[in-house]
N, C-alpha and C positions, 0 to 999 in steps of 0.2 A: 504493500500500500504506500510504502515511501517514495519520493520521488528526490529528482538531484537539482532542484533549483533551492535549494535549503544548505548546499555545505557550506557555506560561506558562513552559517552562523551556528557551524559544527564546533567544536574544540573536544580533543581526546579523542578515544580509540573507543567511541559509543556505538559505533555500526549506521545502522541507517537513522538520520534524527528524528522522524518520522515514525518506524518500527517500532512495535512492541514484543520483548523478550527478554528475559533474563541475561544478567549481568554475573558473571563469577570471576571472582578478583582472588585472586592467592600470590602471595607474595610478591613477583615481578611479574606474576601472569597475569592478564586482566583482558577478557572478549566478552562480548554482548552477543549471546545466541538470539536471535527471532524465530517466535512464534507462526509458522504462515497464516495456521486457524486464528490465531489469535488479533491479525489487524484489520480485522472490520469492527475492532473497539480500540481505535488509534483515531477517536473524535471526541470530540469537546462535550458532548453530551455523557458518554461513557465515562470520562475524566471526572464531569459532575457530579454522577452516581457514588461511583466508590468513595472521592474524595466527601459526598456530604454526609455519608454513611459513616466515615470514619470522625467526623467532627460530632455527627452526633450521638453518636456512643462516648465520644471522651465528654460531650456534655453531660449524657446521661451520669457518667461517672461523677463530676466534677461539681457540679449543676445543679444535679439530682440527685442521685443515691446519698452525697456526704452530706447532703441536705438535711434531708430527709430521718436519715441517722443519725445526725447528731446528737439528739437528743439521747438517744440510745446507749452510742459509745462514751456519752459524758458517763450513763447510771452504771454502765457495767464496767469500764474503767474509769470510774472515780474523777473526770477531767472535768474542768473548770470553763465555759465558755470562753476566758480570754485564749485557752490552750487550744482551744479547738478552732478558734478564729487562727492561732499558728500553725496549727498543723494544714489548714485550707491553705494558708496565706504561703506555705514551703513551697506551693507549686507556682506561685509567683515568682518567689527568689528563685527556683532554681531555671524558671524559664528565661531571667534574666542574665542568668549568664552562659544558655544556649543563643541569646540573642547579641551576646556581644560575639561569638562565632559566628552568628551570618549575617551579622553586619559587615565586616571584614573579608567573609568569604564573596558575598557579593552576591553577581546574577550569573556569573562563566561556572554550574553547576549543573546536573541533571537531579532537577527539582523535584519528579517524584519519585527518583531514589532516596531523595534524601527524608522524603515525608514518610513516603512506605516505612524507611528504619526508624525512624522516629514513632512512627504508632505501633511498630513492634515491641522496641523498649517501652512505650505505653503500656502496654499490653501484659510486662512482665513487672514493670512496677504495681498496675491494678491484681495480680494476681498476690504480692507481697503484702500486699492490703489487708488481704484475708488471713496472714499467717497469725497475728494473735490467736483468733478465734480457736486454732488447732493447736496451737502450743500453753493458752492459758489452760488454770484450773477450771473444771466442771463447773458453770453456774448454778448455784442452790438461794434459794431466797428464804424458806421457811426454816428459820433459826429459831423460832419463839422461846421455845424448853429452856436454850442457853443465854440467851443476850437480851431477849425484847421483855421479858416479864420482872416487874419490880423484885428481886430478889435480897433486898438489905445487904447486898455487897457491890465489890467496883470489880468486874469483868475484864482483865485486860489482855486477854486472848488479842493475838493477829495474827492474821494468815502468813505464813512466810514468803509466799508472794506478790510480793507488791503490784496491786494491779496498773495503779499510775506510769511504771515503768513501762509498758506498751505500747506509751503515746511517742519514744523515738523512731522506733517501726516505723507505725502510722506517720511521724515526719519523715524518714527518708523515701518509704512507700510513693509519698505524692509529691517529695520532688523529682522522683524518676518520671514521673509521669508527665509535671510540670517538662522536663528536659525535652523527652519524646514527642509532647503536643506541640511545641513551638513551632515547628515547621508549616502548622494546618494556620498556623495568625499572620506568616509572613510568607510562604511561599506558593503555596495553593494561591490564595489571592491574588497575588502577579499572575501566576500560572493562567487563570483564567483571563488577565485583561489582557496579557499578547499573547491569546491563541484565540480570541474571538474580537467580533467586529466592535467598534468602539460604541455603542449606540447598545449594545447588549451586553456590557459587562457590567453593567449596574443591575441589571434582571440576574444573570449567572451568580454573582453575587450576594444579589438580596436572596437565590433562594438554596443558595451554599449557607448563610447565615441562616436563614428557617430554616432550614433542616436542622441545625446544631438548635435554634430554637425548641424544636419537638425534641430535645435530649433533655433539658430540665423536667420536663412536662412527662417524659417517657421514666425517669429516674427515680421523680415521685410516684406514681403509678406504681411501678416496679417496684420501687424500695419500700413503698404502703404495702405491697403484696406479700413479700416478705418477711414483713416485719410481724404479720397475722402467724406465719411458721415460728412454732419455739424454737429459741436459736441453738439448740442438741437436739436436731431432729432423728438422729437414732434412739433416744429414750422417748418415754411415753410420755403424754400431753400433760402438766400438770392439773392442780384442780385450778387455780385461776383460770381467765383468760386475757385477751389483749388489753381491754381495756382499764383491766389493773394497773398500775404503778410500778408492781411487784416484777413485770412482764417483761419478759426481754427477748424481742424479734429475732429472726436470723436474718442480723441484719447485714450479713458478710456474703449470703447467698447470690446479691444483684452483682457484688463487686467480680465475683468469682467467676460466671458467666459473659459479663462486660469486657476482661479481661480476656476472656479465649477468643472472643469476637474480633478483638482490637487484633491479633495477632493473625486471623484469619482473612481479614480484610486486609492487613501490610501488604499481600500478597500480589492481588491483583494492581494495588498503587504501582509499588516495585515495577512493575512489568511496561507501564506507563510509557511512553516513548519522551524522548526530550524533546520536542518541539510536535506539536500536534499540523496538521496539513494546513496551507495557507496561512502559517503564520506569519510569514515576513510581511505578507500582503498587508493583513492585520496590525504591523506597528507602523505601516507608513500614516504622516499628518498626525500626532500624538502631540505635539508640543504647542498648540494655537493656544489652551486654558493655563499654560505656565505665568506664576506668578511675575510680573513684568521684570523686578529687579533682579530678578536671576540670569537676564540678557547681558549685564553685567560684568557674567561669570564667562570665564570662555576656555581652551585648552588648545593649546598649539601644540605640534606634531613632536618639536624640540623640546617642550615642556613636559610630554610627557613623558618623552626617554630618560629627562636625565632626572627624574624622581625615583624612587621604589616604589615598591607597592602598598606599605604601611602608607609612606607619605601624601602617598593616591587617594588611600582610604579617608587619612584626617581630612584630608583639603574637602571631600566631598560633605563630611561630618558637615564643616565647618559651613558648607556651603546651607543647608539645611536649617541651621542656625541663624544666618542671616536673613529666611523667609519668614518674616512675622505670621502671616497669616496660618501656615505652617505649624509655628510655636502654639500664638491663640489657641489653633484647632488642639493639638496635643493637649492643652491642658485642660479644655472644654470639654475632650472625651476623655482623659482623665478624671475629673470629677466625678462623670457621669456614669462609669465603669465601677467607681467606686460607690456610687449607692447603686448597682446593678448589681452587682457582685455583692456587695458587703448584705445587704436585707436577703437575699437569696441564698447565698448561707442559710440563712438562720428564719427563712421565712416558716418554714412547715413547725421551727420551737415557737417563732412568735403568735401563730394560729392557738396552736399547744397553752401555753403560756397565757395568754391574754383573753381567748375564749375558753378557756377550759375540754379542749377536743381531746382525744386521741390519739397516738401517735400515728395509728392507720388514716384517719378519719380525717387532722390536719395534713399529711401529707396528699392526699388521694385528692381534696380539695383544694390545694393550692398547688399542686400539678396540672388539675384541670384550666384553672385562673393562669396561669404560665404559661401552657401550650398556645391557649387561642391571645395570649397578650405578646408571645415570645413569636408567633408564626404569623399573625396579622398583621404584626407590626414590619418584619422582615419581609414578606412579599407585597404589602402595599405600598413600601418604600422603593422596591424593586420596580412596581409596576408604576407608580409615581412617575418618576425619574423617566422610566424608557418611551411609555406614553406622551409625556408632553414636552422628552427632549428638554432637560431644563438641562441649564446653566450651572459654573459654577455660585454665580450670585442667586438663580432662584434655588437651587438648594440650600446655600446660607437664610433663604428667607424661611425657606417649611422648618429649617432647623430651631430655628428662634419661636419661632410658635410654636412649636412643639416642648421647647423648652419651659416658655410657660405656661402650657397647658399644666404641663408636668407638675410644676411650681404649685399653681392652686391644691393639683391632685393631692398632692403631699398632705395635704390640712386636714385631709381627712384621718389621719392614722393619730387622729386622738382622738378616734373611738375605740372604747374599749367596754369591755363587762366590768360587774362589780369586785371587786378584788375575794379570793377565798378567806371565809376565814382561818387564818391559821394559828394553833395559840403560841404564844410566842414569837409571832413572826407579825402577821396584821390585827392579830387582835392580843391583847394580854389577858394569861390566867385569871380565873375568878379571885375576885378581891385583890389582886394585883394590880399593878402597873405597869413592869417590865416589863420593855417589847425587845424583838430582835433576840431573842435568846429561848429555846426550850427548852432551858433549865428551871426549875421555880422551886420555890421553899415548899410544895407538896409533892416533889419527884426526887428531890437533893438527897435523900438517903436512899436512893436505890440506885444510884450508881451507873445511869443509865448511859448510853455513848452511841455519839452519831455516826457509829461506822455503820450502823446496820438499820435504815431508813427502811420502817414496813408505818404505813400512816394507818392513823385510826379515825373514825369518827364516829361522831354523837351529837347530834341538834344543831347543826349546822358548821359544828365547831371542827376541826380536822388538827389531831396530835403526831408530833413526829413518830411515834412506836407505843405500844403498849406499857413498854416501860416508861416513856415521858406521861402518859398519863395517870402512871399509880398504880397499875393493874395488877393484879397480884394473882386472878383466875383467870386459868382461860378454859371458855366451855368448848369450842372447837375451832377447828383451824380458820376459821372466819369471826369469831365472837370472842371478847374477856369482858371479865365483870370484877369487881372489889377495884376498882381506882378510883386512889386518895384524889386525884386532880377534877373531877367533876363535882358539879353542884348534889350530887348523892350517889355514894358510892357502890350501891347497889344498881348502877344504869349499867346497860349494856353497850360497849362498842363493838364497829364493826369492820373488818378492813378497809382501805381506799381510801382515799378523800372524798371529802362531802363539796360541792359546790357548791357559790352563792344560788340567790333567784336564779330565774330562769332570766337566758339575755337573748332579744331580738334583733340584734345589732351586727350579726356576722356577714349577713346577705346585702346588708349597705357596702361594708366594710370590705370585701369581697369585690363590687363593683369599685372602689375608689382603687387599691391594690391592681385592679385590672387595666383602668384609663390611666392610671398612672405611669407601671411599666410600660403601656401601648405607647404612649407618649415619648417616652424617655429610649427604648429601644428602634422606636422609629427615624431614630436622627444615628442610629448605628453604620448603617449601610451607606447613607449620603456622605456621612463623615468621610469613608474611604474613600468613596467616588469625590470631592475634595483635595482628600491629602493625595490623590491618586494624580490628579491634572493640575496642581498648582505647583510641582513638581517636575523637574527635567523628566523626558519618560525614561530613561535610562537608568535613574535614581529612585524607580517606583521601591524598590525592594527594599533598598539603604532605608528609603525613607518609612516606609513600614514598619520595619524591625526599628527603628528610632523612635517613633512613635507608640507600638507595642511594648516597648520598655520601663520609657518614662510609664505611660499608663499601669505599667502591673508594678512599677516601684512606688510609685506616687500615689497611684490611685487603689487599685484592686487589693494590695497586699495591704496598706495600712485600713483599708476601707472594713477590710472582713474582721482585723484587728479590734476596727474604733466600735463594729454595729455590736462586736462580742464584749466589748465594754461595758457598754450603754445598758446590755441587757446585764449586765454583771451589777452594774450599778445601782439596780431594781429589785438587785435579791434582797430577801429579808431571811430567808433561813438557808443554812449550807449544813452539806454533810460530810463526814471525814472520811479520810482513809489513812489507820492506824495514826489518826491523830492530827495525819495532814489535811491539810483545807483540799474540800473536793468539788463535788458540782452542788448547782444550787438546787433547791427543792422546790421553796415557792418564793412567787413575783408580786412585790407590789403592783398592780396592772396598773393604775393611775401611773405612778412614774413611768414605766416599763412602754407605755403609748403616748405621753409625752417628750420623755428624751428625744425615741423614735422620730415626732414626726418632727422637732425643730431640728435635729439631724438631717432630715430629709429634705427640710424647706431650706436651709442652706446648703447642702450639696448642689440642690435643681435651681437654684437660684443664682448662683456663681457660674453653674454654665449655662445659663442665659447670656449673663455678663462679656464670657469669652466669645458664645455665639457672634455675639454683638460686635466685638472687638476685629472677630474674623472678616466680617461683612465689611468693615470701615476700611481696614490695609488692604483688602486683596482688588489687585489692580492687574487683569491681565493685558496679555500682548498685545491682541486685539490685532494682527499684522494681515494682510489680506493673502501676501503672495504664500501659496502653499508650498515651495520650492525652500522658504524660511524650514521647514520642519526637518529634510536633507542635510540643509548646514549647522543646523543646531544639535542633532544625532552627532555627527562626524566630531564636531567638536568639543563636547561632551559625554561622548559616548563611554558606558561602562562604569556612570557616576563618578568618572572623574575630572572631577574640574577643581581651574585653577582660578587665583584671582587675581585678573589684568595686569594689575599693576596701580602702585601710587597715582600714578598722576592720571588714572582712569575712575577712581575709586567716585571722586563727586560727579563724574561726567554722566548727564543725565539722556540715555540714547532713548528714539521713539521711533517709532512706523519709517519712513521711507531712510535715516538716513543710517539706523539700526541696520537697517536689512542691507544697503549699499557696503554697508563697513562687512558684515557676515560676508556675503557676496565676495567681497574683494577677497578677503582673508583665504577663503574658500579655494578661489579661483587659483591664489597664491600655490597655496599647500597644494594644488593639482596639477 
């Protein structure tokens, strides 16, 4: 299927750029076998497929499932929502320094070899995921006999296991994964805009991004499904069920499946040919939306021999730095990254949390609220854009509206239900005062210890364990009676937490969550198509991977950090492990929905700001003659450029005599 009017933008011993087939490299040996069955999927649509398959499985992973299960893995390894905002946030750092590697390596690569290995190492990190689960001790929850009943002594038994030790796993786990995805955020992307027509890589795109959109949506789902299976599904079912407390999902099950998938699908990327049919066609005229002051920028033939190739790299960094408009955008979807990311974490705890749901019941439900806000927003932006032919200035316009559409959205996440009663946490024991502690002068001599969180209740009231409440009977594995801590000690409790009233307020709440991300995720795709054409086309890749950076150092990684704060900030009652601070139990919800949403209305309001800021600097070319995009290639080709010279530096070129001076220079070097 390959043809020979593509060597020219051959490099290496690839075989045909065109073909698709396997690549086997051993030490000095290295040929590209082709497939012949295999190249009637050496097209742009085929490329779409696998590559959106493979993005949205790593959402699912990323997205979804650790979503989803956070909650889970805080109760069964004892971790602290700021921990587990770390352990999300590893896949940031460690994508940050696969990104200072192809920033440097550039675009002279065969891109979906390099993405295929990348969702392989995926693939074996998400399977690392799973190793706690088979190397921790057996989960047991019904201890009552020994720890939870008032016993007039101090228990100070601990497991010789520490379960908190699992959460470095879980960091290195998902910065392999972080490492491996990197390549679906900068090089598929390019991949797609030179190998199809320019007028359609905004549609290829927006619906490369929905696709990764249905991965959060597909992770909740899954990881709710799950979470209904006891997580030792070779023993038999206990007497609980999901909706207990006590309960702990197999929540390891999506991770373990996601994993074989990702490794499954490397497969057919791998095989991908380097350059797809008519692509040269395809990069000709790319340069007309380039931001104007980068004409500026220029590279001579002598200039660029007698550099290296580090020094290649920085001039072009540098060059990138000098485009405001560029900058703005970067930190506008940094922001915006980061309340995307950072509440999506934590969005199925915050359901949890705030309305009192289920871990099934919140994830299932804000999986569905994600799909159609994650997938309408990414193909109506696609379809947006190719439909009416916009600009890079009318896309800074829908960006800005949408931004604050967003902005209003936000107000809404201070709604919330009525906070639980908890004692010692929102409400204090009888005849007390003391809040914030479920310690009291009617529990203080039985010695009770918050390693072993089983909650009780009674008229509305919800105790950490039977032991905080006094209890000294128990009639069966769901009831005790004789505790000192209630208004008469002959009441019965009963496992679980008790919830306030009943609250009608989820299905508003639900809608605001839904126009909000729709809003906020709708400026995702334009954003590329942006950073994509106010850019030399040659410098698409640099400038990606420069922008994906900044964004997951700036944005995504401190963002999942700050929402796991916020939510930390609202506990009122935590439990231990052997002694050590663990995960929190219950949330003030008043605080716990107001942090959230002024959190929220300064994130979406700051990238209005930068929206704003983009629209004002960005000034393009605007040059008519189409022959400008030839001499602009040649002379900055491969992102690397240099910068003029002093005495060119304030020299301000435009239309006819910009293009005379290119033209000459052109003419010269030919």
């Amino acid at each position: 299927m390959g043809t020979n009017n593509h060597k020219k933008i051959e490099d290496g011993d690839d075989g045909d750029a065109e073909g698709c087939g396997c690549q086997i490299t051993c030490c000095c040996f290295s040929k590209r076998y082709e497939a012949d069955q295999c190249q009637r999927f050496a097209n742009a649509k085929w490329a779409l497929l696998v590559l959106s398959m493979a993005h949205m499985i790593e959402q699912t992973i990323m997205s979804g499932l650790l979503g989803v299960c956070i909650s889970t893995l805080e109760k069964r390894f004892e971790l602290q929502s700021i921990e587990s905002g770390i352990i999300a946030s590893s896949f940031d750092m460690a994508a940050v320094c696969a990104l200072l590697i192809i920033t440097f390596v550039g675009e002279d690569i065969h891109k979906p070899r390099w993405i295929g290995w990348g969702i392989f190492l995926a693939g074996l990190g998400t399977l690392l995921f799973t190793l706690p689960h088979f190397i921790s001790p057996q989960y047991t929850f019904m201890e009552t006999e020994l720890y939870n009943l008032c016993e007039n002594v101090t228990v100070s038994e601990c497991s010789t296991t520490n379960m908190r030790d699992f959460r470095y796993i879980f960091l290195v786990a998902i910065a392999i994964v972080g490492i491996g995805s990197n390549p679906l955020y900068t090089y598929a992307v390019t991949f797609f805009d030179e190998n199809v027509k320019k007028e359609n890589s905004a549609l290829y795109n927006g619906i490369y991004y929905a696709c990764g959109g249905f991965g959060p949506a597909l992770g909740y789902l899954f990881g709710g499904a799950t979470l209904e299976i006891y997580t030792d599904i070779t023993s038999a079912k206990p007497d609980v069920d999901s909706t207990s407390y006590l309960w702990i999902g197999a929540w390891w099950l999506g991770f373990l499946v996601c994993g074989i998938f990702l490794m499954i699908i490397s497969i057919p990327i791998m095989m991908l040919p380097r350059h797809l049919p008519q692509t040269e066609k395809y990069r000709k005229n790319r340069n007309y939306e380039m931001q104007k002051t980068m004409l500026k920028w220029s590279l001579s033939k002598h200039e660029k021999e007698s550099k290296s190739q580090l020094q290649i790299r920085l001039q072009a960094v540098k060059l990138l730095f000098y485009n405001k408009p560029f900058i703005f955008l970067t930190l506008g979807c940094t922001v915006n990254c980061a309340f995307i990311y950072g509440f999506n974490t934590f969005g199925a705890k915050f359901l949890e949390s705030v309305f009192g749901l289920s871990a099934f019941h919140s994830s299932v439900l804000y999986g569905v609220t994600a799909i159609f806000a994650a997938v309408g927003a990414q193909v109506s932006s696609g379809v947006i854009i190719s439909k009416f032919s916009l600009s890079v200035t009318g896309i800074l316009k829908l960006m800005i509206c949408c931004g604050i559409f967003s902005a209003l959205c936000s107000l809404g996440f201070f709604v919330h239900c009525p906070d639980i009663n908890f004692a010692g946490g929102t409400v204090p024991y009888i005849n007390e005062t003391i809040m914030y502690s479920p310690e009291s002068s009617c529990n203080e001599i039985c010695g009770c210890s918050t390693d072993h969180y089983e909650p009780v209740c009674l008229d509305g009231i919800t105790y950490f364990s039977p032991c905080f409440a006094g209890c000294t009977t128990q009639i069966n594995d769901t009831a005790f009676t004789d505790c000192s801590c209630l208004p008469r000690s002959d009441s019965i409790v009963s496992n679980d937490t008790c919830d306030s009233a009943a609250c009608n307020l989820l299905l508003p709440f639900i809608f605001v969550v839904f126009f909000c991300f729709f809003s906020s995720i709708l400026t995702i795709s334009p954003a590329l198509q942006v950073t994509l054409r106010c850019v030399p086309f040659a410098n698409r890749t640099l400038a990606v991977a420069m922008q994906t950076a900044i964004i997951l150092v700036v944005g995504v990684l401190p963002g999942r950090m700050l929402t796991g704060i916020v939510l930390d900030l609202a506990c009122v009652t935590w439990s231990t492990e052997c002694g050590e601070k663990g995960s929190c139990r219950s949330y003030k919800r008043w605080e716990l929905s107001r942090n959230t949403a002024l959190l929220l209305l300064a994130q979406t309001s700051i990238c209005v700001v930068f929206y704003v800021l983009v629209y004002m600097t960005y000034k393009p070319t605007n040059l008519e003659d189409k022959e400008l995009d030839d001499v602009i290639e040649e002379r900055v080709g491969d992102g690397e450029a240099h910068f003029r010279g002093t005495e060119d530096k304030n020299e301000q070129l435009s239309g006819k005599s910009m293009y005379d001076k290119l033209r000459k220079s052109s003419e010269t070097s030919v």
